[in-house]
C-alpha positions in Angstrom: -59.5 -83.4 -9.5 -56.4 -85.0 -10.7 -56.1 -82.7 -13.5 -56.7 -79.2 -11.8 -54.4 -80.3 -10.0 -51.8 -80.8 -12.4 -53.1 -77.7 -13.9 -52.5 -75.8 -10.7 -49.0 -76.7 -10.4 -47.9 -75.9 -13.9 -49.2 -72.8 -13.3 -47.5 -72.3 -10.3 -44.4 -73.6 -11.8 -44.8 -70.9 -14.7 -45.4 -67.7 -12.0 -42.1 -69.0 -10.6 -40.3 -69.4 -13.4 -41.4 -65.7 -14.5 -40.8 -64.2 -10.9 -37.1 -65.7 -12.0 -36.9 -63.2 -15.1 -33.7 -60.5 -14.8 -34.4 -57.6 -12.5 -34.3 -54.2 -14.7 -30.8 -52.9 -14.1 -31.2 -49.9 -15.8 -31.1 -46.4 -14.1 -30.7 -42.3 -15.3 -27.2 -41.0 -14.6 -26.6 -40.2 -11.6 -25.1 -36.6 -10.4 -21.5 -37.0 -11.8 -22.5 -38.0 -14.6 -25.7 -36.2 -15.5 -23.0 -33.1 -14.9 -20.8 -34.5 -17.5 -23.7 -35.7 -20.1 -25.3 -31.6 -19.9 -21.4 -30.5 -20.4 -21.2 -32.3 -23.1 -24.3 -31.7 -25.0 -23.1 -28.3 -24.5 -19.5 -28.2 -25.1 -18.7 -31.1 -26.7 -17.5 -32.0 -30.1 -20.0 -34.6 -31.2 -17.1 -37.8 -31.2 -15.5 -40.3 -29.0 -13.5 -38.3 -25.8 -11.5 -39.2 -23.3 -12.1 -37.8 -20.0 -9.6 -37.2 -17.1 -10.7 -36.3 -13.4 -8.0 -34.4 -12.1 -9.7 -33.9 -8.6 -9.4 -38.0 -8.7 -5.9 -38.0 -10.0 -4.5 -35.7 -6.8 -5.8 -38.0 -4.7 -4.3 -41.1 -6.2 -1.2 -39.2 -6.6 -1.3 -38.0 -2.9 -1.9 -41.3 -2.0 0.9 -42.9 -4.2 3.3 -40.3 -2.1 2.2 -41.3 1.5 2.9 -45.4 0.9 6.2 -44.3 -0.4 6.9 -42.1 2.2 9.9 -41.6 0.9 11.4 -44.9 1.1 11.7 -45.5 -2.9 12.1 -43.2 -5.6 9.3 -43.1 -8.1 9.7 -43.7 -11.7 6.9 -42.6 -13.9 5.4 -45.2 -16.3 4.7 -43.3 -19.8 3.0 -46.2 -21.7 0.3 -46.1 -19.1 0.4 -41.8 -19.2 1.0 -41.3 -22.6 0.7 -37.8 -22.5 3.2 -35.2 -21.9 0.9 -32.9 -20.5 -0.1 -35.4 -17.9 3.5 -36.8 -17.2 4.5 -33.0 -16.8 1.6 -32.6 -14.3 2.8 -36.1 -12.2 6.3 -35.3 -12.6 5.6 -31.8 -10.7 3.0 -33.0 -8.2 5.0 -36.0 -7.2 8.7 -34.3 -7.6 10.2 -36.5 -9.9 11.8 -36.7 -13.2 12.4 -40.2 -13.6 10.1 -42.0 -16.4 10.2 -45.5 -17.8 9.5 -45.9 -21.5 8.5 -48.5 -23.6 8.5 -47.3 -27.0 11.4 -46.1 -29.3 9.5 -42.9 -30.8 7.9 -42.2 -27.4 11.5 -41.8 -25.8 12.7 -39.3 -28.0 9.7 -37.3 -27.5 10.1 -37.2 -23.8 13.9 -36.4 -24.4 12.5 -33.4 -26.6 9.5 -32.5 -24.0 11.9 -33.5 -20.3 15.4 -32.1 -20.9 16.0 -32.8 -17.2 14.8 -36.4 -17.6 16.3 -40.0 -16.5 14.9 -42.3 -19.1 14.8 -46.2 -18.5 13.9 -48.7 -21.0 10.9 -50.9 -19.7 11.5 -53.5 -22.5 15.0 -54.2 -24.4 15.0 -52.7 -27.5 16.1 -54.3 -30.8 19.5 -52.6 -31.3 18.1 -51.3 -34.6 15.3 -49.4 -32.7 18.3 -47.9 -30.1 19.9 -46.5 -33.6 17.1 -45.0 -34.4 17.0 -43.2 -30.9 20.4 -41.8 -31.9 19.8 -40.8 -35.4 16.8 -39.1 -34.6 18.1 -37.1 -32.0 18.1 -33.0 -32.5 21.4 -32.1 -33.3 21.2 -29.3 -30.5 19.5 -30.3 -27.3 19.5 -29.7 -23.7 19.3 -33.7 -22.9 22.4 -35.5 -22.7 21.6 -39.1 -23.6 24.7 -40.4 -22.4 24.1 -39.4 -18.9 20.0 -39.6 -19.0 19.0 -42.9 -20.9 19.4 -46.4 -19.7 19.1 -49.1 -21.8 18.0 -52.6 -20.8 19.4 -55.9 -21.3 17.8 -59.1 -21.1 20.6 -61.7 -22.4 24.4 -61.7 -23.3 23.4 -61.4 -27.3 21.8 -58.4 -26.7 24.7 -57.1 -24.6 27.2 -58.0 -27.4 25.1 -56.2 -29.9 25.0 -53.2 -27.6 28.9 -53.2 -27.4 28.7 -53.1 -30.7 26.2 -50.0 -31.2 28.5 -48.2 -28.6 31.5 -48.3 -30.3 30.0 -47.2 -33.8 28.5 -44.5 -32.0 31.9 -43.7 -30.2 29.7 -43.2 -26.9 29.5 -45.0 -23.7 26.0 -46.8 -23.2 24.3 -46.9 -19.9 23.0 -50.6 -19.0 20.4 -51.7 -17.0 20.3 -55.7 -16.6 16.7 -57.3 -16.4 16.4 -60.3 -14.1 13.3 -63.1 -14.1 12.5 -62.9 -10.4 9.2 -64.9 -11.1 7.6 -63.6 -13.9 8.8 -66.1 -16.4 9.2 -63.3 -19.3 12.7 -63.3 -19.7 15.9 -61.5 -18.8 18.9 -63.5 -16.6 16.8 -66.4 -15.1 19.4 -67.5 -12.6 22.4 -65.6 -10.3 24.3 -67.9 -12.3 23.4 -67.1 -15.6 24.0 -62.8 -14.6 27.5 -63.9 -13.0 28.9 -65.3 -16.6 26.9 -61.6 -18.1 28.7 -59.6 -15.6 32.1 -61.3 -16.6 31.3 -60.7 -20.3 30.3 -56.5 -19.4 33.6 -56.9 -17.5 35.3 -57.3 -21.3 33.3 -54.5 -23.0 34.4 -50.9 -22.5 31.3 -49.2 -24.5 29.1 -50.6 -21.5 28.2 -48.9 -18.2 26.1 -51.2 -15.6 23.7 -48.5 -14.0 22.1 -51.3 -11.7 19.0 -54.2 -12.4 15.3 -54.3 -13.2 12.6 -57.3 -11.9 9.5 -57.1 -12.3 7.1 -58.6 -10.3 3.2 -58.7 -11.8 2.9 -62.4 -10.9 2.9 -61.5 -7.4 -0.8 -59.9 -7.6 -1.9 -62.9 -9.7 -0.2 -65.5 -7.1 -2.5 -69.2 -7.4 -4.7 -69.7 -4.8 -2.2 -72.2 -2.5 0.4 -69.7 -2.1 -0.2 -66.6 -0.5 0.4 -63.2 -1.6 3.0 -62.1 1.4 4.8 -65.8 0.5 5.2 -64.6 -3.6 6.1 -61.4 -2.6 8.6 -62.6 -0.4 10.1 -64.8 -3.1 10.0 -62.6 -5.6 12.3 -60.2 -3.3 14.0 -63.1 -2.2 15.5 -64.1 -5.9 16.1 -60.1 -6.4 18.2 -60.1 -3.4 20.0 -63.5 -4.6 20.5 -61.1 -8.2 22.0 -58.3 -6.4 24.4 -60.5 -4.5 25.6 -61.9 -7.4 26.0 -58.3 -9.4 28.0 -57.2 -6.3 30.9 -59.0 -6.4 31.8 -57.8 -9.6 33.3 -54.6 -7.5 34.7 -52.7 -10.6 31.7 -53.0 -12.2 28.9 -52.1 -9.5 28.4 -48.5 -9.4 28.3 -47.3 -5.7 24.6 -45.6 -6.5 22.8 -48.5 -8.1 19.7 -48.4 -9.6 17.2 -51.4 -8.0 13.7 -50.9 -10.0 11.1 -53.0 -9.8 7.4 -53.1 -8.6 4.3 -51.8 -10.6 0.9 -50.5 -9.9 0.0 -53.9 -8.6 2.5 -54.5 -6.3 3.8 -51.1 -5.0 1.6 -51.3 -1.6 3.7 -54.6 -0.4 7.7 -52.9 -1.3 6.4 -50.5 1.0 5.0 -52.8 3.7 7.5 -55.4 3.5 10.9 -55.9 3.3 12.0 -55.0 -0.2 15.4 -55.4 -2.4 14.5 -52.3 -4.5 15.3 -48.7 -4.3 12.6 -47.4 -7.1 9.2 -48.2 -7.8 7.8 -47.7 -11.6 4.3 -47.0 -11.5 1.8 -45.4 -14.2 -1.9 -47.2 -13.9 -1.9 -46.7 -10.4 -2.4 -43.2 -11.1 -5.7 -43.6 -13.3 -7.0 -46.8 -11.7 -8.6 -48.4 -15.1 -10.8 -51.7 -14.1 -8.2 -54.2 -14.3 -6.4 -52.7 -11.0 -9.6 -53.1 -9.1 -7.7 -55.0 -6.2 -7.7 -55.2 -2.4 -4.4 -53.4 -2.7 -5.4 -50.4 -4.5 -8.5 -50.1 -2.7 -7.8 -46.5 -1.7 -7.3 -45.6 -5.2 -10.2 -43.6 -7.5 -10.9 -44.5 -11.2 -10.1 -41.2 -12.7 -10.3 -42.2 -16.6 -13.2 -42.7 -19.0 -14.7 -42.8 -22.2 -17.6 -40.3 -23.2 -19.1 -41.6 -26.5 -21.9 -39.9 -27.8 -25.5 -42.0 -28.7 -26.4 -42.1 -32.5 -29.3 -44.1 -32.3 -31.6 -45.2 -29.7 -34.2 -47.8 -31.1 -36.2 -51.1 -29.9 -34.1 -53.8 -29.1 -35.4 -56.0 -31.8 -32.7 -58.9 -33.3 -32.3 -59.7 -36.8 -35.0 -62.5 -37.6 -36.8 -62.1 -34.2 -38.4 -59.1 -34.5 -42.0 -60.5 -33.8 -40.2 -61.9 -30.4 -39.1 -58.7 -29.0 -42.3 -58.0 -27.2 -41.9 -61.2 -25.3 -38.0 -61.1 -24.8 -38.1 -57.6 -23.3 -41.1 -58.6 -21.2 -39.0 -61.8 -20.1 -35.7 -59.2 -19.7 -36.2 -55.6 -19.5 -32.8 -54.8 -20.1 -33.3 -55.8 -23.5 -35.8 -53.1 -24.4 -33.7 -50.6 -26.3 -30.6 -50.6 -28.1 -28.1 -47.8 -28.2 -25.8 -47.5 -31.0 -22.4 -45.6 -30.3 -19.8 -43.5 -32.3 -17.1 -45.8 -32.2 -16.4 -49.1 -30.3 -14.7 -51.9 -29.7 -12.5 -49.9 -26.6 -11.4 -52.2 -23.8 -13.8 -50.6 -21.6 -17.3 -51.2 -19.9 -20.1 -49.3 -19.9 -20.4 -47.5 -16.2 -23.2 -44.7 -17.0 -26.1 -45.0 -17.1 -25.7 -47.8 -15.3 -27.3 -51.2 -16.6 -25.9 -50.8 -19.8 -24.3 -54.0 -21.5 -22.7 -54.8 -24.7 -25.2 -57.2 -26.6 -23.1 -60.9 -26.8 -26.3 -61.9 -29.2 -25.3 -59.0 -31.7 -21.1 -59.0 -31.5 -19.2 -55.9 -30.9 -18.1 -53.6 -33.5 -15.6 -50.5 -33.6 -17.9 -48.4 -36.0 -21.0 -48.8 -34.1 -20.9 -50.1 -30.9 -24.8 -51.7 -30.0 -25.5 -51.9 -26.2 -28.6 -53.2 -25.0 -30.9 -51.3 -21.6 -34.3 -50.9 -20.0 -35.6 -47.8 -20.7 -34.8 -46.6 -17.1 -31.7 -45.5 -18.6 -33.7 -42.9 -20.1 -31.3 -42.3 -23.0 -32.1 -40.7 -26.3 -30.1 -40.0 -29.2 -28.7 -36.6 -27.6 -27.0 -38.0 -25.0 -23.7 -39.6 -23.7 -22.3 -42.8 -22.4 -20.1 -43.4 -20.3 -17.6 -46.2 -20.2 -14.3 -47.3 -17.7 -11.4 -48.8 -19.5 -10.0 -51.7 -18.5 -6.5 -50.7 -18.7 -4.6 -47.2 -20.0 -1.6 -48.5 -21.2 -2.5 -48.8 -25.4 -5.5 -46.8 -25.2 -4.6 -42.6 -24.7 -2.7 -43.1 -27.8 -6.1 -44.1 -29.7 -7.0 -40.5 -28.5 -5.6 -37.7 -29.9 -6.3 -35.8 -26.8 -7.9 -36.0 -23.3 -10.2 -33.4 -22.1 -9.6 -32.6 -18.4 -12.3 -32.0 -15.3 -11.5 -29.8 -12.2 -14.5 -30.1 -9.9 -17.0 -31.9 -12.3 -16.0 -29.0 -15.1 -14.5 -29.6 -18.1 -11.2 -27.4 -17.9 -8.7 -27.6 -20.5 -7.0 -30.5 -22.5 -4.0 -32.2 -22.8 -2.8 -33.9 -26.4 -1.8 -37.8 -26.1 1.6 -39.9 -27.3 1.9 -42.5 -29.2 3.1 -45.9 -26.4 3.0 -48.9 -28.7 
């Protein structure tokens, strides 16, 4: 008795330990993207695209208008749209011409492409990159860099050295000063420390103080004891303090001054709260990759992804456990097939078919990507997946082009830039 009884239990023990297996996760496309996957097979050119919901843009861009109602102007972020085409499309839709840039080569493109451009630097340049700008400049062009581009400073060094590129230029530079408001990433840390800058600009004829850039990412990534309304508020408080202390250098602050700040992340609260700035620079906002799935771009689509077309679709067998894979995919069905990609490595996730997963037992690789599914997925080796990067900023230049979609139809293209 004593052992059926102990036989009875371990068998009870091992139905619950198998009713415990992973669910199968896997599923077909659904509508969108079964669209997109017969479009494709169709019309498309057999390699890694990147596909851009315009439908899904409008709305983010409508929605980017109606929190800013106004209030701020908007500065385009072209690391995170590197592509003219789309900047030109956002610059129209949203009335604007103003566009932050991150990248010496980029910035002379969009002084080429946007003759009625106002460029700001995003980042200081090394002086030998802001050369560059210059000596690569068309000899005749419509832009006027001397009225249009702003460089950024971030320390009295690079202020000198910028004097100095002025005056063997024989041009006057326009200045923006970046200030640490929290972010701990440089530029003036203290009202102090841009007092004794504002004396030195004070000395320097070359120079022309446009106005100051924070930036405030930390504030969305505020630790769990301080609240997001208290960062916020500090953040603006410690611009305010900068402002205060640029002011009363009255020959040098111009009477329109420029007051950017703010970001994908953090545009909602300028425009709830009580803000210091005067622009807002925003670009992911607009595309909504994963990493700006937050309560405060809730309201925002994700309008981006990455169609890569399957190569191979076999058993999920590992190397040196192939006589296991019976047993493992019986245990977890999402381990049934594998799907090898063209290309890989993107930071993205698979979205479509959903249940897809990279495999963590195989590694990831940039030739081949391997992801693992049940075969509810129902892929073959003619089909498409469907992945949502993480970010934009980085990856559209890794394209040469992104194919567009009006209505769930693939419409037209726009080529991509370079943002290092």
């Amino acid at each position: 008795m004593k052992r059926r009884h102990l036989l009875g239990l371990g068998a009870l023990g091992l139905i619950g330990g198998w009713a415990l297996r992973p669910a199968d996760r896997g599923r077909a496309h659904d509508v969108y993207f079964a669209e997109l996957n017969r479009q494709l097979q169709r019309d498309g050119e057999g390699v890694p695209t990147l596909l851009l919901d315009l439908d899904r843009l409008d709305a983010n861009a409508d929605q980017l208008a109606t929190r800013l109602a106004g209030r701020f102007q908007l500065r385009l972020v072209a690391k995170s749209l590197a592509s003219t085409g789309l900047l030109e499309y956002l610059a129209k839709r949203l009335q604007t011409q103003r566009f932050m840039v991150f990248h010496q080569p980029q910035l002379n493109r969009l002084a080429r492409s946007f003759p009625q451009a106002d460029l700001l630097l995003g980042k200081p340049m090394p002086v030998a990159a802001a050369l560059n700008f210059y000596r690569q400049l068309p000899r005749h062009l419509v832009f006027d860099p001397d009225r249009q581009v702003t460089w950024l400073i971030d320390s009295e060094q690079r202020l000198l050295q910028y004097a100095e590129l002025a005056k063997a230029l024989g041009r006057r530079l326009r200045i923006a000063l970046e200030i640490d408001i929290g972010l701990g990433r440089g530029g003036f840390a203290t009202a102090q420390a841009l007092t004794q800058a504002m004396r030195q600009l004070g000395q320097l004829p070359g120079l022309q103080l446009q106005g100051l850039m924070g930036y405030d990412a930390h504030v969305a990534h505020n630790p769990p004891w301080q609240g997001q309304i208290k960062a916020f508020n500090e953040a603006d408080r410690r611009y305010h303090q900068f402002i205060a202390s640029a002011r009363a250098f009255s020959e040098l602050w111009p009477t329109a001054p420029l007051l950017n700040g703010g970001g994908s992340l953090t545009y909602l609260l300028h425009s709830q709260q009580q803000s210091s700035l005067n622009e807002v620079a925003i670009g992911s906002a607009l595309l909504k990759p994963a990493e700006f799935d937050t309560p405060l771009l809730q309201a925002h689509q994700p309008a981006l992804w990455i169609a890569s077309p399957v190569l191979k679709a076999l058993d999920g067998a590992l190397p040196y456990l192939q006589s296991l894979q019976p047993l493992i995919a019986a245990w977890n069905p999402n381990r049934q097939h594998a799907y090898y990609l063209y290309g890989g490595r993107w930071p993205a996730q698979p979205v479509s078919p959903a249940g897809l997963d990279f495999d963590q037992l195989y590694g990831r690789s940039a030739n081949q990507e391997r992801l693992i599914g049940s075969a509810a997925t129902q892929l073959t080796n003619q089909d498409w997946v469907f992945l949502r990067p993480a970010i934009s900023e980085g990856l559209l230049g890794d394209f040469s082009e992104i194919r567009l979609l009006r209505r769930g139809q693939l419409v037209g293209r726009w080529s991509t830039i370079d943002s290092a």
